[in-house]
Backbone as ProteinMPNN parsed JSONL, in Angstrom:
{"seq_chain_A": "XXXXXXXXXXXXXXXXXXXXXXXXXXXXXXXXXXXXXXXXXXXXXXXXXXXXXXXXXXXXXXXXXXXXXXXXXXXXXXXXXXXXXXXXXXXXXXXXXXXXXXXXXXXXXXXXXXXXXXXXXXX", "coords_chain_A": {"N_chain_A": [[0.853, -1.181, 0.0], [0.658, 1.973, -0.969], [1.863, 5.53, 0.229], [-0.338, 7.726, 0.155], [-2.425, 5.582, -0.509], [-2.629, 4.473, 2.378], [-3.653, 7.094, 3.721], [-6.14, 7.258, 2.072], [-7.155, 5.14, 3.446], [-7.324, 5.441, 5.535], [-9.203, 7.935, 6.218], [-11.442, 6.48, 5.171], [-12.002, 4.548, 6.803], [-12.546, 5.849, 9.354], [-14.457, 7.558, 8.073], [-16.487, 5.392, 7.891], [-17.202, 5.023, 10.725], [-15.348, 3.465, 11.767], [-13.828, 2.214, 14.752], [-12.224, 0.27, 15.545], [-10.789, -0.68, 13.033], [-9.074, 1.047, 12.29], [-6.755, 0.592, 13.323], [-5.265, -1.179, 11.168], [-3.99, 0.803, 10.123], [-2.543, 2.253, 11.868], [0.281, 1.548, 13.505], [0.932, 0.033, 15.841], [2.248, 1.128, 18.128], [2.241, 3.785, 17.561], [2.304, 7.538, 17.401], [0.319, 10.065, 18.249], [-0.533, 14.033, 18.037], [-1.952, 16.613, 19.135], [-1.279, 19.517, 19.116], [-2.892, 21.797, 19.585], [-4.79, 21.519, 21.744], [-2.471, 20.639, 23.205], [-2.468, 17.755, 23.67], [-0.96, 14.318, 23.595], [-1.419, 11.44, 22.153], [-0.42, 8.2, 22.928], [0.321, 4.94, 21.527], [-1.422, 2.162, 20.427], [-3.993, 1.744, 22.246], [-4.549, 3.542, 23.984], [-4.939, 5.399, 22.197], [-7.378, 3.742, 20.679], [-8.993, 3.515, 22.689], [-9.101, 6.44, 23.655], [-10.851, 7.02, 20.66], [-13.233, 5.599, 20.651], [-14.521, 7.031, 22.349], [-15.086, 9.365, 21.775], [-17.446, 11.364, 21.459], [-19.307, 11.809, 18.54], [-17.694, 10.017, 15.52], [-16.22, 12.629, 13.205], [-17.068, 13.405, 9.894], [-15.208, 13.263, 7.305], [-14.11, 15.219, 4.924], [-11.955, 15.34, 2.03], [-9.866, 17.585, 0.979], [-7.34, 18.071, 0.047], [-4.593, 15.858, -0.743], [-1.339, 15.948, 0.052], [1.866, 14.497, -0.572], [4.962, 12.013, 0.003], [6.938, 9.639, -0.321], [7.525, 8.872, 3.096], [6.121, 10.575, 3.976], [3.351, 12.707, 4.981], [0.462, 15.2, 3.749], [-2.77, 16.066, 4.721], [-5.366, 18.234, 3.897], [-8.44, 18.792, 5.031], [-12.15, 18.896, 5.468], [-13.779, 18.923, 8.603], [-16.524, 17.165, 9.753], [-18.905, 17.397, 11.87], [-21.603, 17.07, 12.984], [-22.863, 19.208, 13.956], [-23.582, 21.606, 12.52], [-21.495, 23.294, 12.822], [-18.307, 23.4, 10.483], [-14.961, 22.295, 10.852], [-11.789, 23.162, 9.422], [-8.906, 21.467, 8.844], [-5.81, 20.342, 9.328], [-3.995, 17.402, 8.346], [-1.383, 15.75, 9.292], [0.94, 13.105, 8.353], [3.513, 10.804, 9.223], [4.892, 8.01, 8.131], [5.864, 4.523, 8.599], [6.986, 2.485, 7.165], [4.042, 0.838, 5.661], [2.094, 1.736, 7.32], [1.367, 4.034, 9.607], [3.168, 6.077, 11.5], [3.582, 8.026, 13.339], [1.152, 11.309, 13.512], [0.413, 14.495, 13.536], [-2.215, 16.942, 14.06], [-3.818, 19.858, 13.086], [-6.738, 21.819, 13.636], [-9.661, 23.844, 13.094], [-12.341, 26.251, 13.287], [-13.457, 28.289, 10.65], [-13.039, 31.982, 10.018], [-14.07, 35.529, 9.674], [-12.83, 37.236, 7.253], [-11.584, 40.181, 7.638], [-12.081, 43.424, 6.8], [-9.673, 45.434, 6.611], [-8.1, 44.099, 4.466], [-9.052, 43.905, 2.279], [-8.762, 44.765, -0.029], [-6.079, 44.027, -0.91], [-6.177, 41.25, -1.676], [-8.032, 37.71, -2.734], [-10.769, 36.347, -2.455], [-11.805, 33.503, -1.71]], "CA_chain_A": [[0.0, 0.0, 0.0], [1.242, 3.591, -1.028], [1.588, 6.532, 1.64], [-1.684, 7.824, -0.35], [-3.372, 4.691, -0.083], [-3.042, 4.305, 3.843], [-4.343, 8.363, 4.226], [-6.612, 7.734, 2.299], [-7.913, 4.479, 3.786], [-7.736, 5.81, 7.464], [-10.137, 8.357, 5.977], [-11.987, 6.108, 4.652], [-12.343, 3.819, 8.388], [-13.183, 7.228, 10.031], [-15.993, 8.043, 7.605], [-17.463, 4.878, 7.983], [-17.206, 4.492, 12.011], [-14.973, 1.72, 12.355], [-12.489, 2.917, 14.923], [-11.037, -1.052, 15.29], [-10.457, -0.692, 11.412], [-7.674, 2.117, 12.465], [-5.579, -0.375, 13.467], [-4.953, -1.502, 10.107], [-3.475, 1.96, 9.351], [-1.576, 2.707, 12.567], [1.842, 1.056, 14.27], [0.814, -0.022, 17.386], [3.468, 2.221, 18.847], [1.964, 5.214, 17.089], [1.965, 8.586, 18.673], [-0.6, 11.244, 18.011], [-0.33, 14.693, 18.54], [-3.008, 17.439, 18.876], [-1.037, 20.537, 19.626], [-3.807, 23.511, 20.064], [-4.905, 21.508, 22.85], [-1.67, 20.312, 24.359], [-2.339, 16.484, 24.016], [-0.182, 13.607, 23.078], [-1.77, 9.965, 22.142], [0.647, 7.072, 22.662], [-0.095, 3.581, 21.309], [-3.165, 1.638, 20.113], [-4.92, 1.144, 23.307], [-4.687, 4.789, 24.291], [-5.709, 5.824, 20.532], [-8.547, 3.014, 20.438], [-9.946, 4.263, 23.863], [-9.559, 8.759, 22.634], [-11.606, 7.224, 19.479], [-14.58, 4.99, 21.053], [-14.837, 7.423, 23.656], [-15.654, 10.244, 20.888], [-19.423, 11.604, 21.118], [-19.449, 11.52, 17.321], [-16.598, 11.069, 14.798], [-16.115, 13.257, 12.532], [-17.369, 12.992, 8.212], [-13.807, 13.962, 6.795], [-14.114, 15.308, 3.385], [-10.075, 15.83, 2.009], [-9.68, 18.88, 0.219], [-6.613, 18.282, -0.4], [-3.433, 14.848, -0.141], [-0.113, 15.668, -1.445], [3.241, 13.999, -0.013], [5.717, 11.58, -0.931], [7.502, 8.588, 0.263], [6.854, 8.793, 4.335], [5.557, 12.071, 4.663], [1.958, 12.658, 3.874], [-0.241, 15.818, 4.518], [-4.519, 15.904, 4.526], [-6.407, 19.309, 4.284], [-9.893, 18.439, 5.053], [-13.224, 20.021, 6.46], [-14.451, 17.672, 9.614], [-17.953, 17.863, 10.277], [-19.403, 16.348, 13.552], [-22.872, 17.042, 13.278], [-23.047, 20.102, 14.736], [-23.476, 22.632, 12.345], [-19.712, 23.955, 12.692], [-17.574, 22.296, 9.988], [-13.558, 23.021, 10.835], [-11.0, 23.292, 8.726], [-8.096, 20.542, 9.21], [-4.209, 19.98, 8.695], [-3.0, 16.333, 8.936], [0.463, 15.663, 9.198], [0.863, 11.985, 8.714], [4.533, 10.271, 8.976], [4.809, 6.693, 7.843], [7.265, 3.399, 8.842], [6.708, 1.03, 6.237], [2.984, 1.411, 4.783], [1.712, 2.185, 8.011], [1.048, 5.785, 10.236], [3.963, 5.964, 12.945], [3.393, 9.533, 13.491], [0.374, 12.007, 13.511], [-0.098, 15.588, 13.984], [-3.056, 17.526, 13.626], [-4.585, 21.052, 13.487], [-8.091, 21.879, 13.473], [-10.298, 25.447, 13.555], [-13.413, 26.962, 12.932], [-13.358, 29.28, 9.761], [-13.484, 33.3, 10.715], [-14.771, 35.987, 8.551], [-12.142, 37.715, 6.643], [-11.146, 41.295, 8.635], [-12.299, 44.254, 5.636], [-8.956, 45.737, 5.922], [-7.184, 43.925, 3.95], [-9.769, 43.178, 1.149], [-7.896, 45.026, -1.468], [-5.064, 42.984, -1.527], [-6.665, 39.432, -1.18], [-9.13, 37.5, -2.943], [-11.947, 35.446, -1.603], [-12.257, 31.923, -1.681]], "C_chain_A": [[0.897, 1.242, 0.0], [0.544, 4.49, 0.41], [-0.16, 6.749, 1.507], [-2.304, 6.83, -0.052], [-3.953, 4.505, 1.386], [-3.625, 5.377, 4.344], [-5.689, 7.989, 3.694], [-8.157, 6.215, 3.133], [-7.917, 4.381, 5.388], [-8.992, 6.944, 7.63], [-11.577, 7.849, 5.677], [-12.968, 4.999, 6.265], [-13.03, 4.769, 8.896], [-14.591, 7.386, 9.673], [-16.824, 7.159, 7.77], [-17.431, 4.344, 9.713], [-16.429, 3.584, 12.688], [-13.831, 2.169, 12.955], [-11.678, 1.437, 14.868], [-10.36, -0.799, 14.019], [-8.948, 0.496, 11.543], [-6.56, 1.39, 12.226], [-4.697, -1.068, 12.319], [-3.92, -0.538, 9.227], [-2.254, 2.358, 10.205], [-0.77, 1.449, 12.692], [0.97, 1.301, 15.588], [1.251, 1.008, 17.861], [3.382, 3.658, 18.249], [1.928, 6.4, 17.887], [0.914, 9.654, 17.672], [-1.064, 12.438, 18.805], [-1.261, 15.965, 18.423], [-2.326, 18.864, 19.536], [-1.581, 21.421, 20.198], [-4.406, 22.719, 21.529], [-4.24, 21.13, 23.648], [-1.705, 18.526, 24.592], [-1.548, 15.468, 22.891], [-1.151, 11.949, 23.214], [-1.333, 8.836, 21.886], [0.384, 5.629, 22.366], [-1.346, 2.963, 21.252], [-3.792, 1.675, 20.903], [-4.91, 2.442, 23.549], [-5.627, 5.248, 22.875], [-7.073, 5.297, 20.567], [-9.561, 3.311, 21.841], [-10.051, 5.271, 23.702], [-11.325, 7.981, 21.758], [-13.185, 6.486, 20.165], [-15.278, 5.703, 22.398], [-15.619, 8.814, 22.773], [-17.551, 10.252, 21.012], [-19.822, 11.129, 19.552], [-18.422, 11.567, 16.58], [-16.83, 11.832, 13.7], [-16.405, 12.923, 10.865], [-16.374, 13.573, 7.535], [-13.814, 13.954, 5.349], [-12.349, 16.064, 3.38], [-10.49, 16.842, 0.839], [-8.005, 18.73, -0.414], [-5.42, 17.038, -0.144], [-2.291, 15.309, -0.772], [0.807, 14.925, -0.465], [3.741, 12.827, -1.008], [6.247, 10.457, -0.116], [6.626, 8.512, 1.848], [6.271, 10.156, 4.716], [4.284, 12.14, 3.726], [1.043, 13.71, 4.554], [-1.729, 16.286, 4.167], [-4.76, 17.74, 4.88], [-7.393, 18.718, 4.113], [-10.969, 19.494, 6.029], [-13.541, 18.708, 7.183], [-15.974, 18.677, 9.877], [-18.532, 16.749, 11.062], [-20.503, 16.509, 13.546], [-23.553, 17.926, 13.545], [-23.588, 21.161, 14.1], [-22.231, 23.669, 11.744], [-19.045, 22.851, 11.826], [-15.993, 23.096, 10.068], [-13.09, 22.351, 9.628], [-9.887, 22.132, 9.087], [-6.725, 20.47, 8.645], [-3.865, 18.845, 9.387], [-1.732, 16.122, 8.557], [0.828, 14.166, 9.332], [2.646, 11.166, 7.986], [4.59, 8.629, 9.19], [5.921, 5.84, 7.776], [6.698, 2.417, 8.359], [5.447, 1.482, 5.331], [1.915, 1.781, 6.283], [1.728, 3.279, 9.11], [2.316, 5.353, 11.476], [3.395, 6.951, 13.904], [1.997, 10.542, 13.022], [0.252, 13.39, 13.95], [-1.166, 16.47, 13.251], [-3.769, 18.812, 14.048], [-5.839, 21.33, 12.971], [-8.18, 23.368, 13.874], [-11.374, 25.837, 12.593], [-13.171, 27.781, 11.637], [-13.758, 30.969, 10.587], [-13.295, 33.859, 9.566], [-13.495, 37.133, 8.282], [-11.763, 39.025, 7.102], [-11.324, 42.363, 7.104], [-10.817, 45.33, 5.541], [-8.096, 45.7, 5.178], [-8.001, 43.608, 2.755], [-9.148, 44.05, -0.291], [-6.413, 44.441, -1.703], [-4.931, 41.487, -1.863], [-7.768, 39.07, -2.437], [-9.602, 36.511, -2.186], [-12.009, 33.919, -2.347], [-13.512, 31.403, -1.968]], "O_chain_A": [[1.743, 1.463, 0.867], [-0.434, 4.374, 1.149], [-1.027, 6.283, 2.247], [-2.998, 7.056, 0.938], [-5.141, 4.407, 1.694], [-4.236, 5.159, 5.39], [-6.612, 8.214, 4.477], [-9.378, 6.288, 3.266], [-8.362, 3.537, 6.165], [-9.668, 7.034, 8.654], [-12.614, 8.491, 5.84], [-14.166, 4.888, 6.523], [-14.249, 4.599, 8.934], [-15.583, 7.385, 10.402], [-17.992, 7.539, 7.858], [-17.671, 3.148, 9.878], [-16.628, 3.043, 13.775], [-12.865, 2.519, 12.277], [-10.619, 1.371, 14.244], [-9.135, -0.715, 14.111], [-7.993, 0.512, 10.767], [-5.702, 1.442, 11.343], [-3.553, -1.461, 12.548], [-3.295, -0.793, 8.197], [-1.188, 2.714, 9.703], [-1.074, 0.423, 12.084], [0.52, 2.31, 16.131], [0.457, 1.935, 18.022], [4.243, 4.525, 18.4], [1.531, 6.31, 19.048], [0.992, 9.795, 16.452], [-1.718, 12.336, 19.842], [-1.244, 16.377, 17.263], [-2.913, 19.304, 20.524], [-1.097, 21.958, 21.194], [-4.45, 23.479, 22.496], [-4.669, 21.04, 24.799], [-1.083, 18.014, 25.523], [-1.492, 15.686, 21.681], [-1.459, 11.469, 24.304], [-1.636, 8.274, 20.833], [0.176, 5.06, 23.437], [-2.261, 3.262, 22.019], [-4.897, 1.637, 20.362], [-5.941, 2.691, 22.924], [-6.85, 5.349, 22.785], [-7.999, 6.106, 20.504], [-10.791, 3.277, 21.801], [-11.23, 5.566, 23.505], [-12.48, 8.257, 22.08], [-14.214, 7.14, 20.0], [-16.134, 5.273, 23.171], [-16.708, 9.209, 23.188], [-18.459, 9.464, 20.748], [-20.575, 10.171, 19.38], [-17.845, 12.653, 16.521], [-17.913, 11.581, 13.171], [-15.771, 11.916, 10.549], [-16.729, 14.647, 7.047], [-13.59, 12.968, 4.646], [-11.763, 16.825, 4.151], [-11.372, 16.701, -0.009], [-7.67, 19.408, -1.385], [-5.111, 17.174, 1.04], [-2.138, 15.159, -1.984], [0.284, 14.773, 0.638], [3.364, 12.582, -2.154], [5.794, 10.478, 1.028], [5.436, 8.205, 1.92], [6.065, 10.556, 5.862], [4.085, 11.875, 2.54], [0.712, 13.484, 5.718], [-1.788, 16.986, 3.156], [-4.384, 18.326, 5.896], [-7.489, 18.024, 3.101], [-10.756, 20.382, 6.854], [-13.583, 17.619, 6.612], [-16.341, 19.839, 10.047], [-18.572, 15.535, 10.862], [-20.871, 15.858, 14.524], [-24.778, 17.812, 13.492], [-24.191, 21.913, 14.866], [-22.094, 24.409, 10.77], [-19.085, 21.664, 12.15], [-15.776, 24.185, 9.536], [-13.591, 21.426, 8.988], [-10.292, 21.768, 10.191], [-6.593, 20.55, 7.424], [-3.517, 18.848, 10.567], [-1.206, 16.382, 7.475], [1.062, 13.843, 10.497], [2.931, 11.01, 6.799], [4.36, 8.094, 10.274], [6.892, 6.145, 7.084], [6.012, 1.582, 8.95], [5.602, 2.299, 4.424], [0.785, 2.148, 5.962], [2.817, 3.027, 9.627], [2.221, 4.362, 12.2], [2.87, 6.723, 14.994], [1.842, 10.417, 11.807], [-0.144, 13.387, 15.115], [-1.071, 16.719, 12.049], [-4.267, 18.911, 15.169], [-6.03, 21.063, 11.785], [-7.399, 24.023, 14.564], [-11.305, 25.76, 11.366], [-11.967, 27.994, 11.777], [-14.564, 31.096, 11.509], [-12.712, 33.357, 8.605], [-13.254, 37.895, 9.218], [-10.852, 38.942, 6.279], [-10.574, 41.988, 6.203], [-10.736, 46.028, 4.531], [-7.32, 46.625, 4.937], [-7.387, 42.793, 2.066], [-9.271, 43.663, -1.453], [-5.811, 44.528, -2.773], [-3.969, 40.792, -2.19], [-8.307, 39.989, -3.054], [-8.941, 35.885, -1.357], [-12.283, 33.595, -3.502], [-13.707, 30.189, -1.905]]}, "name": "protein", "num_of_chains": 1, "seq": "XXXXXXXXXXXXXXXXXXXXXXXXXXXXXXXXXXXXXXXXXXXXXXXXXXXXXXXXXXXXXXXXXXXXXXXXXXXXXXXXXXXXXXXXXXXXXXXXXXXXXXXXXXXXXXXXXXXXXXXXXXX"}
């Protein structure tokens, strides 16, 4: 399995609920790292308890995969149900065909600030 293949079939587990099915993607010994809030998630059993402990996961549409050998990085919108769909940066580093490494940033969208609208365009 290519880097691509394993992003995008951990996406693919996610969207359809199956957190066991992770396992297929991570290294036991995986770490996962959520900076904005300060937390670190060390090894399957930590990971597989975060994910079944989740209120709802997330419907991860990718906006965007590029990388290359072991380095592989996801823009996506997550949407939980809520209403609010964030924005997403995964950071996914790979030992063999499977995830060693994870970091990820997430955030709300905010409305563009009008003084800079003459040098910008809109999305």
């Amino acid at each position: 399995m290519s880097g691509r293949e394993t992003v995008e079939a951990l996406i693919a587990t996610l969207n359809a609920g199956d957190v066991g099915g992770m396992d297929d993607v991570f290294h036991e010994d995986a770490v996962m790292e959520w900076p904005q809030s300060g937390e670190r998630i060390v090894g399957g059993d930590n990971r597989r308890s975060v994910y079944n402990a989740f209120p709802q996961l997330p419907t991860i549409t990718p906006r965007r995969i590029v990388g290359e050998g072991d380095l592989w990085v996801v823009e996506a919108t997550l949407d939980y149900g809520d209403e609010a769909e964030y924005l997403a940066t995964f950071i996914f580093e790979l030992r063999g065909e499977k995830i060693a490494r994870e970091t990820a940033y997430w955030s709300l969208p905010f409305e563009a600030p009008d003084w800079r609208s003459e040098w910008v365009e809109r999305m």
